[in-house]
Structure formats: C-alpha cells, structure tokens
C-alpha positions in Angstrom: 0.0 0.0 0.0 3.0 2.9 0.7 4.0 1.7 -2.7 1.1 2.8 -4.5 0.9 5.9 -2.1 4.3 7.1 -3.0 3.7 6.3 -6.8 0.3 8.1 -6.5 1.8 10.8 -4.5 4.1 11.9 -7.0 2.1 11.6 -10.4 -0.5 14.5 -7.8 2.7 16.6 -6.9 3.1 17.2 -10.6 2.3 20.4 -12.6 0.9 18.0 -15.6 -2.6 17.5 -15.8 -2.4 14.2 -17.0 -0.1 13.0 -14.7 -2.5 14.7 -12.0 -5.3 12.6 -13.4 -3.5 9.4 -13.3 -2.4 10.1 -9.8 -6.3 10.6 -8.3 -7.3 7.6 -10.7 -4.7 5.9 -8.9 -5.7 6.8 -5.6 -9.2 6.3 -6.2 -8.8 2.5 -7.2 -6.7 2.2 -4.0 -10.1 3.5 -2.0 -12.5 1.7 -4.0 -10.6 -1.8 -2.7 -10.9 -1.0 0.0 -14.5 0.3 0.8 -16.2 -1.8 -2.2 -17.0 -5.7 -2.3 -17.1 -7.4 -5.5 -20.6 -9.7 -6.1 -19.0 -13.0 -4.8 -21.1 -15.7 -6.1 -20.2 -17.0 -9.7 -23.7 -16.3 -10.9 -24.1 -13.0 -9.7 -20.6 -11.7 -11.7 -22.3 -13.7 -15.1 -25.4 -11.5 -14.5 -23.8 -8.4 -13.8 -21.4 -8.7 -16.3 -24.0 -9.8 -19.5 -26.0 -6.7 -18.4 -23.1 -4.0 -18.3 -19.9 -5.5 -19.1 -18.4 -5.4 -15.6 -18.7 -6.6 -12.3 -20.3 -4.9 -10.3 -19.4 -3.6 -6.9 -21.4 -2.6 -3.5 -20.1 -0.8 -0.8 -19.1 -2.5 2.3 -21.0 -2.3 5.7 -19.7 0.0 7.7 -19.8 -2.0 11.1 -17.5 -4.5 8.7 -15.2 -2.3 7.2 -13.5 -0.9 10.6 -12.6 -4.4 10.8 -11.0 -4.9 7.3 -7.4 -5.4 7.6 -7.0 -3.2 4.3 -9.0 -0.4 6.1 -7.1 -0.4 9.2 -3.9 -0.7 7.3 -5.3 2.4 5.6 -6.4 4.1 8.5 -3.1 4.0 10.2 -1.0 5.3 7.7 -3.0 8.3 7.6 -2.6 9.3 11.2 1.0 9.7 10.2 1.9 12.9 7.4 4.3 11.2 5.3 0.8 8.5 4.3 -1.8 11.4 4.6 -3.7 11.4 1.5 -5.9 14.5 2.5 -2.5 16.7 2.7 -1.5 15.5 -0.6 -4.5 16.3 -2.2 -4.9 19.9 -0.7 -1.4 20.7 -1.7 -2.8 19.4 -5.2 -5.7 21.9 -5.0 -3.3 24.7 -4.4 -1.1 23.9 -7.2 -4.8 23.7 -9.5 -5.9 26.7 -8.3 -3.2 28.7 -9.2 -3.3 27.7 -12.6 -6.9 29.7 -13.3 -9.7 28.6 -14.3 -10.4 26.5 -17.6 -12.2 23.1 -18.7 -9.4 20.5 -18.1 -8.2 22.2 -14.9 -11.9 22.9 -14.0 -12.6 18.8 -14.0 -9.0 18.4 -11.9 -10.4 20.3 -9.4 -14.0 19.0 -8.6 -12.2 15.5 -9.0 -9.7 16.5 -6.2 -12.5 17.6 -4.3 -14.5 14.5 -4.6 -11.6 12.5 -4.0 -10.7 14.8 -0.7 -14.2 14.6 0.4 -14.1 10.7 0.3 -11.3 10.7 2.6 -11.9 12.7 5.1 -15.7 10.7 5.5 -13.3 7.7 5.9 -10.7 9.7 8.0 -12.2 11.6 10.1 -9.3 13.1 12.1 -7.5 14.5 8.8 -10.4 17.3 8.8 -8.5 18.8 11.9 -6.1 20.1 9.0 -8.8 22.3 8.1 -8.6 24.0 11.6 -5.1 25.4 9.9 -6.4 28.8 8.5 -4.1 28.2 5.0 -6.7 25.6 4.2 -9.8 26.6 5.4 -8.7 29.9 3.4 -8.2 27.5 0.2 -12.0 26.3 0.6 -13.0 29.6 0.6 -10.7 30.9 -2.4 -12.7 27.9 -4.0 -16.6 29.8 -3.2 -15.2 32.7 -4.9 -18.1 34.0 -8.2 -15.2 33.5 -10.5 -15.2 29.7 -10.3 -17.3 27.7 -12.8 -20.1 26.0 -10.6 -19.6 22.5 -10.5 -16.3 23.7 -8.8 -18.4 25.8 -6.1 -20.7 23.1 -5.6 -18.0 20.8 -5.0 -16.4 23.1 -3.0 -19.4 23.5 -0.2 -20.2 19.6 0.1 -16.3 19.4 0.8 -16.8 22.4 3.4 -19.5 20.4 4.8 -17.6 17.3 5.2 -14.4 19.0 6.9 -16.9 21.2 9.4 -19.2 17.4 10.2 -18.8 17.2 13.9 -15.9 19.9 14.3 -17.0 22.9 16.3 -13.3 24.1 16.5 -13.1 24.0 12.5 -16.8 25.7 12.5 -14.8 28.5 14.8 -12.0 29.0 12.2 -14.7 29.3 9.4 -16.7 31.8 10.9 -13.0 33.8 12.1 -12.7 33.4 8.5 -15.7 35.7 7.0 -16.9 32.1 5.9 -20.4 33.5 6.8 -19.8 36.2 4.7 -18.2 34.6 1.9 -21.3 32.2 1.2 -24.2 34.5 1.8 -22.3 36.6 -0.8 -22.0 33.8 -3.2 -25.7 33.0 -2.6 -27.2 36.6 -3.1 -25.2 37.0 -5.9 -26.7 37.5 -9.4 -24.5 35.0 -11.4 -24.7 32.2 -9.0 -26.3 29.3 -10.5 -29.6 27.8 -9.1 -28.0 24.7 -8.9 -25.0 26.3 -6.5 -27.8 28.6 -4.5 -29.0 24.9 -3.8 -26.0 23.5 -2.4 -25.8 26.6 -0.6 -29.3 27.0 1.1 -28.4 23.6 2.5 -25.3 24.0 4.2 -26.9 27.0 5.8 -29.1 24.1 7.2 -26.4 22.2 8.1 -24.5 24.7 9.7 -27.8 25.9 12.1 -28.2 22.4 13.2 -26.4 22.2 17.0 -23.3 20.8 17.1 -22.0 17.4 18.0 -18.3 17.5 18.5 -16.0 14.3 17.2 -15.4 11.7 20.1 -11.6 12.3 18.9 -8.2 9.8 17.8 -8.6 7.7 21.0 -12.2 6.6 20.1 -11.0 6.3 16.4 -7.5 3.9 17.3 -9.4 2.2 20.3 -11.8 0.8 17.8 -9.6 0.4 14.7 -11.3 3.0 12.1 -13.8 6.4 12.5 -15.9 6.8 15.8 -19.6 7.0 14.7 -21.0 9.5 17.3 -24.8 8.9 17.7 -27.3 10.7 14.6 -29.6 12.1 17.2 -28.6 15.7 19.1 -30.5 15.2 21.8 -27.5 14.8 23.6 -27.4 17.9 23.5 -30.8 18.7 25.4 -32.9 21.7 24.3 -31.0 21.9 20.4 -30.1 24.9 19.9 -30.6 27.0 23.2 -28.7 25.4 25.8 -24.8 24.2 26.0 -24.4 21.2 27.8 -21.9 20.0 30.0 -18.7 18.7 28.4 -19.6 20.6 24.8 -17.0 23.9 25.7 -16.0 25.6 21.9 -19.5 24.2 20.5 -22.3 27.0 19.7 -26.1 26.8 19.7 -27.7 27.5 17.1 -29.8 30.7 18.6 -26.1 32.1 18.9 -25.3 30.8 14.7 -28.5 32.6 14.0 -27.4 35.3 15.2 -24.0 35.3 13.3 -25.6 34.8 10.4 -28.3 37.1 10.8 -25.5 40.1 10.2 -25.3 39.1 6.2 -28.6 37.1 5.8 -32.1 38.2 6.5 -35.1 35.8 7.3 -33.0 33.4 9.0 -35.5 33.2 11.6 -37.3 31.3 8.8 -34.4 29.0 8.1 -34.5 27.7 11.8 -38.6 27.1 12.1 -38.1 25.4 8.9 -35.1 22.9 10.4 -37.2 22.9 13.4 -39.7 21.3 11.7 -38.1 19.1 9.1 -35.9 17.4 11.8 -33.2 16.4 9.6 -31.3 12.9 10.9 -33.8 13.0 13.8 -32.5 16.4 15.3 -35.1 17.4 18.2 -34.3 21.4 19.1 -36.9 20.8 21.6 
C-alpha cells in the first residue's frame, strides 16, 4: 500500500494534468478496494457482467469495514503525514488553483475535491487540517463568483464534510468571514440555481447544534472512525442550551445570530429545520 501511495503521490505533486489525473485515478482504485466488495457468487458476476460489461461492486457495511485489515492498514497510515492522503491532495488543490480557471483544470479540481471529500468521511481526524487557516482559506478561495459552478458546488459539500462534527473547524470558518463569503455567493446575481441549492443547504447544516467528534482515542481504540450517535438530543434543548462537556460548541440561537449580520429571514431558516428534523434532530 505505501507503494502505491508514494507512486500516487508523485504523479499529484506534478504540474501535468495528465499526470494529476493518473495520480487521483490511482488513488481512487486504491479506496475503492478498499471500501467496495465485489458480487462474490459465480452467478451473480455472469449477470452483472451480460447486463453491463463489468462486475459490479457494493459498498461494504460500515460495522464490517472498521474491521477490514486493508482499512485499518489504511487508517493507520494516515494518522502519520508522510501517508496522509488528505494533505497530498490539498497541496494538489493549491497547485490547481493557481493555474486559473479553464475546462481540463476545472474537471481536476472537482475531482480532487470528490476525491478529498471521500477521505476525510473515511478519516475523520485528517479534517483537523482544516482547523489550519491556510486551508480553510483554500475552501474559501474555492466559493469565490469567479469559479465555474460544479467547482463551487464541489467546494461547499467538501466544506460540509471537513466542518461534520468539528466545532473548533466551525470556529476557524466563521474567524474566516466564511459567513460572509457564502451568503455573498448566494445573493449573488451569477450564482447558478443549482450552487444557491448546495448553498441553502449547508446554511441548514450549519444551524443544526453541534455534535463534537469523540476524537483519535475513540478512532485507534476501535480500529477506524468513531460513529457518534445521529440524534442531538444529547445535547438537550437543540439549539438554546450548552451542555456539560460541549466547551468551543455553539447553539444555534447564537449561529443565527451570526448569520443574521449578512442574511435576513434566518429566523425562517430555523422554524423550517425545526420542523423538518433532519437525521432525527429534536431542538426541543
């Protein structure tokens, strides 16, 4: 596995867009072993493969994979930064972005960024590099109007991803002007609808209260990511009290009232999660 890593690693340090390609092909066949299952009986590869050429593949259970000895292997070397793919491919999204915008480059970056979101949902603790201000800064350079929109909608399902059950990353967005940088992108004219979408969501996201990550001991003691329980009532009353043991976490009365200094109607936006309930949220 370092082999493939290191020959992965250096095809994504290059300034070649081909090589680039070859490097997050490379690094996506590496994932895909290890999170999907081939069909394993003989006759369900003959009917897969006489209906669309290939075998197909399913995704492994979760409860499973922690146990996979190609997942742990995995796991490991990415708590070490030599192995850590998420660095690799945010120095790889710096190099892209400097290169300005156009089609090829374009479809590098929203593959980097699929590729980065995948790892971090796998790894968990490599989204404390986005506590670093340099990156969080590089998702942001990434919402600007000037990028095509599949780039900007790629860009805010990855900013959901790094912020998923980081309160201290949420902290370095909002130091950031994050607020202000996607309210911006959203009341602008030239946004697509499509991006305004992506955005009106992670506005949801972001209101909902916060459920900090149980952390690296949780992740090592069990071998792969801590799943921290779906429900906030953990939290008691949702978004109006802080309980005990949640210091650096913010309700979401005090979020609505961040972003109520570049959005209005957000009042709206919290009755409406209030009564959708996403993943069983109660905000009492």
């Amino acid at each position: 596995m370092e082999n493939l890593l290191s020959l992965s690693f250096d095809y994504l340090s290059s300034f070649d867009g081909v090589k680039i390609r070859k490097g997050l092909r490379q690094l996506e066949g590496l994932l895909a072993q290890i999170c999907l299952s081939r069909t394993t009986t003989a006759a369900e590869r003959r009917r897969s493969t006489a209906i669309d050429g290939v075998a197909k593949s399913s995704p492994k259970d979760l409860a499973s994979l922690s146990e996979d000895p190609a997942f742990r292997e995995f796991f490991k070397l990415q708590e070490g930064f030599e192995w850590n793919v998420a660095i690799r491919l945010i120095s790889c999204l710096e190099r892209l972005l400097g290169k300005g915008s156009n089609g090829q480059n374009d479809l590098l970056l929203v593959s980097t960024l699929d590729l980065l979101r995948g790892v971090l949902l796998i790894h968990p603790p490599s989204r404390s590099l986005f506590a670093r201000e340099i990156y969080m800064n590089l998702l942001l350079d990434l919402l600007e109007p000037s990028s095509c929109p599949a780039v900007q909608s790629s860009a805010v399902l990855t900013l959901v991803t790094a912020l998923l059950e980081q309160p201290s990353i949420t902290r370095c967005f909002e130091s950031l002007d994050g607020l202000l940088t996607v309210t911006s992108l959203f009341k602008n004219r030239g946004t697509s609808r499509e991006v305004k979408l992506k955005l009106v969501e992670f506005l949801y996201f972001y209101l909902m209260p916060e459920i900090p990550y149980a952390g690296r001991d949780a992740a090592n003691a069990h071998g792969g990511p801590h799943r921290s329980p779906s429900k906030a009532s953990r939290l008691g009353s949702g978004g109006r009290e802080r309980p005990e043991g949640a210091e650096g976490t913010k309700t979401t009365n005090e979020k609505q009232s961040l972003l109520g200094r570049y959005l209005n109607n957000v009042e709206d936006l919290v009755e409406d999660l209030k009564e959708t309930a996403p993943f069983g949220t109660n905000f009492g």
